[in-house]
N, CA, C and O atoms as a printed pandas DataFrame, in Angstrom:
     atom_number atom_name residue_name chain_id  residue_number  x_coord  y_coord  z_coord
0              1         N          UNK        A               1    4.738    4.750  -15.875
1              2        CA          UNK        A               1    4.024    5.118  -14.672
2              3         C          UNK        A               1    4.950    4.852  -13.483
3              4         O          UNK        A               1    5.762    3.927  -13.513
4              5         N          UNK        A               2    4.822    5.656  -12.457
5              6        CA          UNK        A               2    5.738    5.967  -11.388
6              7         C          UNK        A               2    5.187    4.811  -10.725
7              8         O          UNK        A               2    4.125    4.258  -11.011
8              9         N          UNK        A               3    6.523    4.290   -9.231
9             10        CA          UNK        A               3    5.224    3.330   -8.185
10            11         C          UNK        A               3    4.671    4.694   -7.342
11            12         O          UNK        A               3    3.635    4.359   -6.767
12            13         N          UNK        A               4    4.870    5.562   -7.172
13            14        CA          UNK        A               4    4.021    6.123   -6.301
14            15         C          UNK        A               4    2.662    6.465   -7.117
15            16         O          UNK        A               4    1.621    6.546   -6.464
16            17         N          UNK        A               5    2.629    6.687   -8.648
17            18        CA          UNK        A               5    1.443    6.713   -8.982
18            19         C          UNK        A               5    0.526    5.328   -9.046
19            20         O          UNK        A               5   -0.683    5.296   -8.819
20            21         N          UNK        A               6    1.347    4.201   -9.400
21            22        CA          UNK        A               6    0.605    3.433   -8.776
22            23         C          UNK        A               6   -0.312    2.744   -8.049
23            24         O          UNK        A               6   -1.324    2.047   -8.134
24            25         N          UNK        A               7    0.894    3.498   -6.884
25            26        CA          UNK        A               7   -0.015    2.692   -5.251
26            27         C          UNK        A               7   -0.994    3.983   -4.826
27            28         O          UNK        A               7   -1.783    4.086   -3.887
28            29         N          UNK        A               8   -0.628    4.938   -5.898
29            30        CA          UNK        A               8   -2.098    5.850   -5.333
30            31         C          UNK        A               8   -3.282    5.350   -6.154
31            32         O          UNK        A               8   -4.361    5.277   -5.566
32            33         N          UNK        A               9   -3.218    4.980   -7.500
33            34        CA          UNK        A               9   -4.015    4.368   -7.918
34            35         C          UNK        A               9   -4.773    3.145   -7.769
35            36         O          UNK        A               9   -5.969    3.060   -8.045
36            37         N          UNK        A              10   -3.873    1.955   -7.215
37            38        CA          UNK        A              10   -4.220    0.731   -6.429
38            39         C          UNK        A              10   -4.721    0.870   -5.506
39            40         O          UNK        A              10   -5.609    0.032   -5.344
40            41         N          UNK        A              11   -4.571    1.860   -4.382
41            42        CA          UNK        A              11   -4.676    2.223   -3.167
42            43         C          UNK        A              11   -6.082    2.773   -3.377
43            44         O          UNK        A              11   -6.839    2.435   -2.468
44            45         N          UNK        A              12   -6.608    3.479   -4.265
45            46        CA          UNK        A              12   -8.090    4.175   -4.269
46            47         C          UNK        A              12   -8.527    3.152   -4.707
47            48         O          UNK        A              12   -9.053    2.573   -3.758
48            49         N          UNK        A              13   -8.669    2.312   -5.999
49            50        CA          UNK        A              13   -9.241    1.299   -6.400
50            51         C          UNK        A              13   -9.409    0.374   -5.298
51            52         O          UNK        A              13  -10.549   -0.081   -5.391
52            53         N          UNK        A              14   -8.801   -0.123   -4.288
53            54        CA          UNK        A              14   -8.788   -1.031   -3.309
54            55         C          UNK        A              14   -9.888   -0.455   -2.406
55            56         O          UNK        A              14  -10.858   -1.133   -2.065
56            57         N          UNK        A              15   -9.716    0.738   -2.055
57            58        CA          UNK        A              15  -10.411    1.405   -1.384
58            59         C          UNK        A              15  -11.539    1.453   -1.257
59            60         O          UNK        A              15  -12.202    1.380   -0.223
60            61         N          UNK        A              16  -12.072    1.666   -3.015
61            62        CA          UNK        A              16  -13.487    1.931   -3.162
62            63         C          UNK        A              16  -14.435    0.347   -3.025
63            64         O          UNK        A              16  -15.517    0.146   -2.475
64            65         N          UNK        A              17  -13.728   -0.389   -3.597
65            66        CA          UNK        A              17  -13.973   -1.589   -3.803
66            67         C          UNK        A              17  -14.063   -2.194   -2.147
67            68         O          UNK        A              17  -14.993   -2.970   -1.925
68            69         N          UNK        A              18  -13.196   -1.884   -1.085
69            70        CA          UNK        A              18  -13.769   -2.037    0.211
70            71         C          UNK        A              18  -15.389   -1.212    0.635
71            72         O          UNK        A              18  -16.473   -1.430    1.176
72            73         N          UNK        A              19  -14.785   -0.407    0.105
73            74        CA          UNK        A              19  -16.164    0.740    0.687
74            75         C          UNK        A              19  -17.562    0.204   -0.171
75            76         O          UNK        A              19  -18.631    0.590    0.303
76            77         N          UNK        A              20  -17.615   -0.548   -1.244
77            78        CA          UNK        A              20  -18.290   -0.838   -1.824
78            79         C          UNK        A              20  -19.167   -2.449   -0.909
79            80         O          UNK        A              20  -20.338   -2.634   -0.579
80            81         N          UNK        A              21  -18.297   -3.059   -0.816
81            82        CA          UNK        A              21  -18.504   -4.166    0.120
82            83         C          UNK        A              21  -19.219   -3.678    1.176
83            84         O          UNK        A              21  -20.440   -3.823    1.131
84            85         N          UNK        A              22  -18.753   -3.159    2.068
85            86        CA          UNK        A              22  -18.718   -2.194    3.309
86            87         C          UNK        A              22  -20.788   -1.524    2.890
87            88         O          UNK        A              22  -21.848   -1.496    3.515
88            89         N          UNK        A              23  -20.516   -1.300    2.114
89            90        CA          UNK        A              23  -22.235   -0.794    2.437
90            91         C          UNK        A              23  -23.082   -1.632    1.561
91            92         O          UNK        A              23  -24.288   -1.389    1.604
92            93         N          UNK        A              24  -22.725   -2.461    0.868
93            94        CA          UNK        A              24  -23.889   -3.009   -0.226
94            95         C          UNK        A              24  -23.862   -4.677   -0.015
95            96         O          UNK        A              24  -24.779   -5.316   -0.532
96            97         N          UNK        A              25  -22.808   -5.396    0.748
97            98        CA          UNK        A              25  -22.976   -6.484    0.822
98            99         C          UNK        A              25  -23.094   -7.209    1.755
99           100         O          UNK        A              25  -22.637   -8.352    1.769
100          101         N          UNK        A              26  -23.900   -6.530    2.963
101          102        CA          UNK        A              26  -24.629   -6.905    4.426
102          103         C          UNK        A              26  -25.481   -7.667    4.308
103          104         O          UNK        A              26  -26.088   -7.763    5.374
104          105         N          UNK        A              27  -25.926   -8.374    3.453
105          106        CA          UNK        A              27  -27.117   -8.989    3.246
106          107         C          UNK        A              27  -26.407  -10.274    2.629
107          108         O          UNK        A              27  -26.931  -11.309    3.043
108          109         N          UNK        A              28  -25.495  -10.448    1.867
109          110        CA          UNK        A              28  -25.076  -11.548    1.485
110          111         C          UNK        A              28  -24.305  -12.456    2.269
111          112         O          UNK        A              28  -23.242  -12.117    2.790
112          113         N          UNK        A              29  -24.976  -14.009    2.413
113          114        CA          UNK        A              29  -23.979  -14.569    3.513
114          115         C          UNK        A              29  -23.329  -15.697    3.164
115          116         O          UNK        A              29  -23.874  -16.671    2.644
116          117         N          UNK        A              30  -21.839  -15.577    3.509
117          118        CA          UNK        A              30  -21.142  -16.773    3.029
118          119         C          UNK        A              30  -20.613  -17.126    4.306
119          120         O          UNK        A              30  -20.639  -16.502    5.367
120          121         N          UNK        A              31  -19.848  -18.881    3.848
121          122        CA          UNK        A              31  -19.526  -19.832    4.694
122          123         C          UNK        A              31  -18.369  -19.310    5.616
123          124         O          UNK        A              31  -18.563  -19.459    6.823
124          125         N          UNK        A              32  -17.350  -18.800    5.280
125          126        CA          UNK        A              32  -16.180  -18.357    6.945
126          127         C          UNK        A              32  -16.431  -16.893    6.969
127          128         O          UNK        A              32  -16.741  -16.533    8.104
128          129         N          UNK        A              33  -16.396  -15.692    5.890
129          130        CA          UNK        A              33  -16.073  -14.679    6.692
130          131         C          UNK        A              33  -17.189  -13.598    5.997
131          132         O          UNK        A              33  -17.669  -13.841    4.890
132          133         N          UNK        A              34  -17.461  -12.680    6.577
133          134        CA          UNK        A              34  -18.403  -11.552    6.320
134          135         C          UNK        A              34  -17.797  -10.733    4.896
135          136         O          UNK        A              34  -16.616  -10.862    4.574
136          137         N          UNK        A              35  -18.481  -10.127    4.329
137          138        CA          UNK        A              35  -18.301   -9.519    3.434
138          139         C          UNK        A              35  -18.182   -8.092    4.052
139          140         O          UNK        A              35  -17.240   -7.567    3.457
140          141         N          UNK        A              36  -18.578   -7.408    4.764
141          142        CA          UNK        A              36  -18.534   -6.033    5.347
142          143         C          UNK        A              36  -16.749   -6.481    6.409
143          144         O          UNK        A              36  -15.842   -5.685    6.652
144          145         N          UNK        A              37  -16.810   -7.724    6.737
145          146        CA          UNK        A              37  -15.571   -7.390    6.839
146          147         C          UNK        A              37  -14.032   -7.422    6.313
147          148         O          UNK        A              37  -12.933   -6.941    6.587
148          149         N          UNK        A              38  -14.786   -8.476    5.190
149          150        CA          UNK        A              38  -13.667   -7.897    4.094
150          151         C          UNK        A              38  -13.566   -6.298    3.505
151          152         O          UNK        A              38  -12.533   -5.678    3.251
152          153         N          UNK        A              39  -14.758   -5.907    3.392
153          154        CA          UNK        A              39  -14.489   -4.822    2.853
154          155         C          UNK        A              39  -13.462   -3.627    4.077
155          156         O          UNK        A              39  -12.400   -3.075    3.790
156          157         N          UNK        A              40  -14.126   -3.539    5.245
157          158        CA          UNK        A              40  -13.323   -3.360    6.075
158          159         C          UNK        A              40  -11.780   -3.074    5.955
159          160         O          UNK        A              40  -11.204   -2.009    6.181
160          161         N          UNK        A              41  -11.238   -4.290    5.541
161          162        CA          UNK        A              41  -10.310   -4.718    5.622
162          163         C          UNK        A              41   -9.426   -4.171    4.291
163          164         O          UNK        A              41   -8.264   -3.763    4.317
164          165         N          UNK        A              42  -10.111   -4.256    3.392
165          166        CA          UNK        A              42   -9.190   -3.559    2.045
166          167         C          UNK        A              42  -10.027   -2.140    2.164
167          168         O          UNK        A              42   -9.839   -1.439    1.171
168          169         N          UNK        A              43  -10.584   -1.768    2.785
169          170        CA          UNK        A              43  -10.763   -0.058    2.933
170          171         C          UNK        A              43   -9.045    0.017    3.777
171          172         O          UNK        A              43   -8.120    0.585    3.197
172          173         N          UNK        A              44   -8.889   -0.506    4.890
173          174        CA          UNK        A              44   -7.240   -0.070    5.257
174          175         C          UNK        A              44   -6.311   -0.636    4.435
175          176         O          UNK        A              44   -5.155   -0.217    4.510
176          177         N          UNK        A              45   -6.543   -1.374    3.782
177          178        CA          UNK        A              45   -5.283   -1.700    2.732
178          179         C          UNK        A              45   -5.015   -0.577    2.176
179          180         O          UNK        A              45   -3.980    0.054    2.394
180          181         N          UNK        A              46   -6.266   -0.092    1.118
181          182        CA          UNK        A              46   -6.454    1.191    0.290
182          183         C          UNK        A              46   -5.863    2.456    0.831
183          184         O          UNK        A              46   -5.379    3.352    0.139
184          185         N          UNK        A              47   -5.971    2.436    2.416
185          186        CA          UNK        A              47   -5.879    3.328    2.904
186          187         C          UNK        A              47   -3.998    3.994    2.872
187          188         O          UNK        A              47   -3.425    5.033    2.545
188          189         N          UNK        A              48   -3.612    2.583    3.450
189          190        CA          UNK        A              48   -1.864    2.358    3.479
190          191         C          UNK        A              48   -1.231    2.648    2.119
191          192         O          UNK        A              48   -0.210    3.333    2.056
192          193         N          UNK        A              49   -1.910    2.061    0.853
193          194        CA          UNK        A              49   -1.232    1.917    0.205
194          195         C          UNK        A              49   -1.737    3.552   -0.782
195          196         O          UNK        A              49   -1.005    4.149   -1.571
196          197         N          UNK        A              50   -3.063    3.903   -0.425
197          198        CA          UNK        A              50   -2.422    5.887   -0.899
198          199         C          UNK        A              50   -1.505    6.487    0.206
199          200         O          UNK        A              50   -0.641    7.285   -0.157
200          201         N          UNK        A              51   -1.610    6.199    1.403
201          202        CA          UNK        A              51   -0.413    6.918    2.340
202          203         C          UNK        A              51    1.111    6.279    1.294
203          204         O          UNK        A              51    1.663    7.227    0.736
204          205         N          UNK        A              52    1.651    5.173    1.056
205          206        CA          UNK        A              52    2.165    4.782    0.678
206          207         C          UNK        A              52    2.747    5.916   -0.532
207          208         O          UNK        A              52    3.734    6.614   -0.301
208          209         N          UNK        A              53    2.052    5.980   -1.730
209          210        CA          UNK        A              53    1.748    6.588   -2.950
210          211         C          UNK        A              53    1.984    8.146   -2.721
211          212         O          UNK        A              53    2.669    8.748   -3.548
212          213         N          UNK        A              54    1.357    8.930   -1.455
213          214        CA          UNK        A              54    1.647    9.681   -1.090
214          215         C          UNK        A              54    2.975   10.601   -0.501
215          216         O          UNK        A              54    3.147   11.820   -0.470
216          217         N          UNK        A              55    3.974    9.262    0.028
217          218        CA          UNK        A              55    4.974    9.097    0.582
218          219         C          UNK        A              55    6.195    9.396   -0.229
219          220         O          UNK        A              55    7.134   10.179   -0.085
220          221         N          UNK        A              56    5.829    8.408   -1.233
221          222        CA          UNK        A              56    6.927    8.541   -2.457
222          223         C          UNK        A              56    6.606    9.543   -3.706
223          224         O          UNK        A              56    7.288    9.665   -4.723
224          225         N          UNK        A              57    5.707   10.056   -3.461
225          226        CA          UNK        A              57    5.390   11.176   -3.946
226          227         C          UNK        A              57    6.295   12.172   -3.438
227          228         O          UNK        A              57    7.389   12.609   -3.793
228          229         N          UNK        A              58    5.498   12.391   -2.504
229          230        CA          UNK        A              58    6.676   13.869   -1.702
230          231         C          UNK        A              58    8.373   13.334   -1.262
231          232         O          UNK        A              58    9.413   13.992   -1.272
232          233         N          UNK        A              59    8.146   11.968   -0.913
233          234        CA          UNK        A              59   10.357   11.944   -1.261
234          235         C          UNK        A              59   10.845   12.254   -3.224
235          236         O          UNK        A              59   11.922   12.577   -3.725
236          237         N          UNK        A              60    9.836   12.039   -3.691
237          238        CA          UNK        A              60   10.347   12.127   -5.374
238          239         C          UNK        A              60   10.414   13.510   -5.402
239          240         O          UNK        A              60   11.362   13.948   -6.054
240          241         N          UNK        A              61    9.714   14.291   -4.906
241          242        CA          UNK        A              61   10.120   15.748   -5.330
242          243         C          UNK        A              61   10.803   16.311   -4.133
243          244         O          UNK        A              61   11.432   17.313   -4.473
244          245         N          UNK        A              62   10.927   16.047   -2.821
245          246        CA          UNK        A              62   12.393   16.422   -2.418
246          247         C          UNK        A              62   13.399   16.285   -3.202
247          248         O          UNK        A              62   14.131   17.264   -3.351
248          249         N          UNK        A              63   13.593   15.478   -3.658
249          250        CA          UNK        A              63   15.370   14.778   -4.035
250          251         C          UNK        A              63   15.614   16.215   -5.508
251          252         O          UNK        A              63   16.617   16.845   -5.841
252          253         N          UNK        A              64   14.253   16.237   -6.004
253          254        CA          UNK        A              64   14.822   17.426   -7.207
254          255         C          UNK        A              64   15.256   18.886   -6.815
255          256         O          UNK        A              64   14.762   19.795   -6.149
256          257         N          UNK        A              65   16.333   18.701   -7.491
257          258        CA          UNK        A              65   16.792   20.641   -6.916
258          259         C          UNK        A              65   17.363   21.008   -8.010
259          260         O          UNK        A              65   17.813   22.149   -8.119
């Protein structure tokens, strides 16, 4: 497996798993930090790391000629 397939794969998994937080765990409350804003937070991880995946995607098929 390529890293750009990878981090497109890490990158959605991270993603969803924010977005999952992000709407279903507003109700749960813990001691320092919110759960909607963790999720938040690895929704842009997810986000970087398919731009990422994306990136080295399209330099991997420049370079072939």
């Amino acid at each position: 497996m390529s890293p750009a397939t990878k981090n497109l794969a890490e990158g959605a998994v991270t993603l969803l798993v924010g977005l999952a937080l992000r709407l279903f765990a507003g109700g749960v409350d813990t001691p320092v930090v919110s759960l909607t804003k963790v999720g938040v937070v690895l929704m842009v991880l997810g986000g970087v790391l398919i731009c990422a995946g994306l990136f080295h995607t399209a330099r991997a098929t420049g370079t072939r000629r």
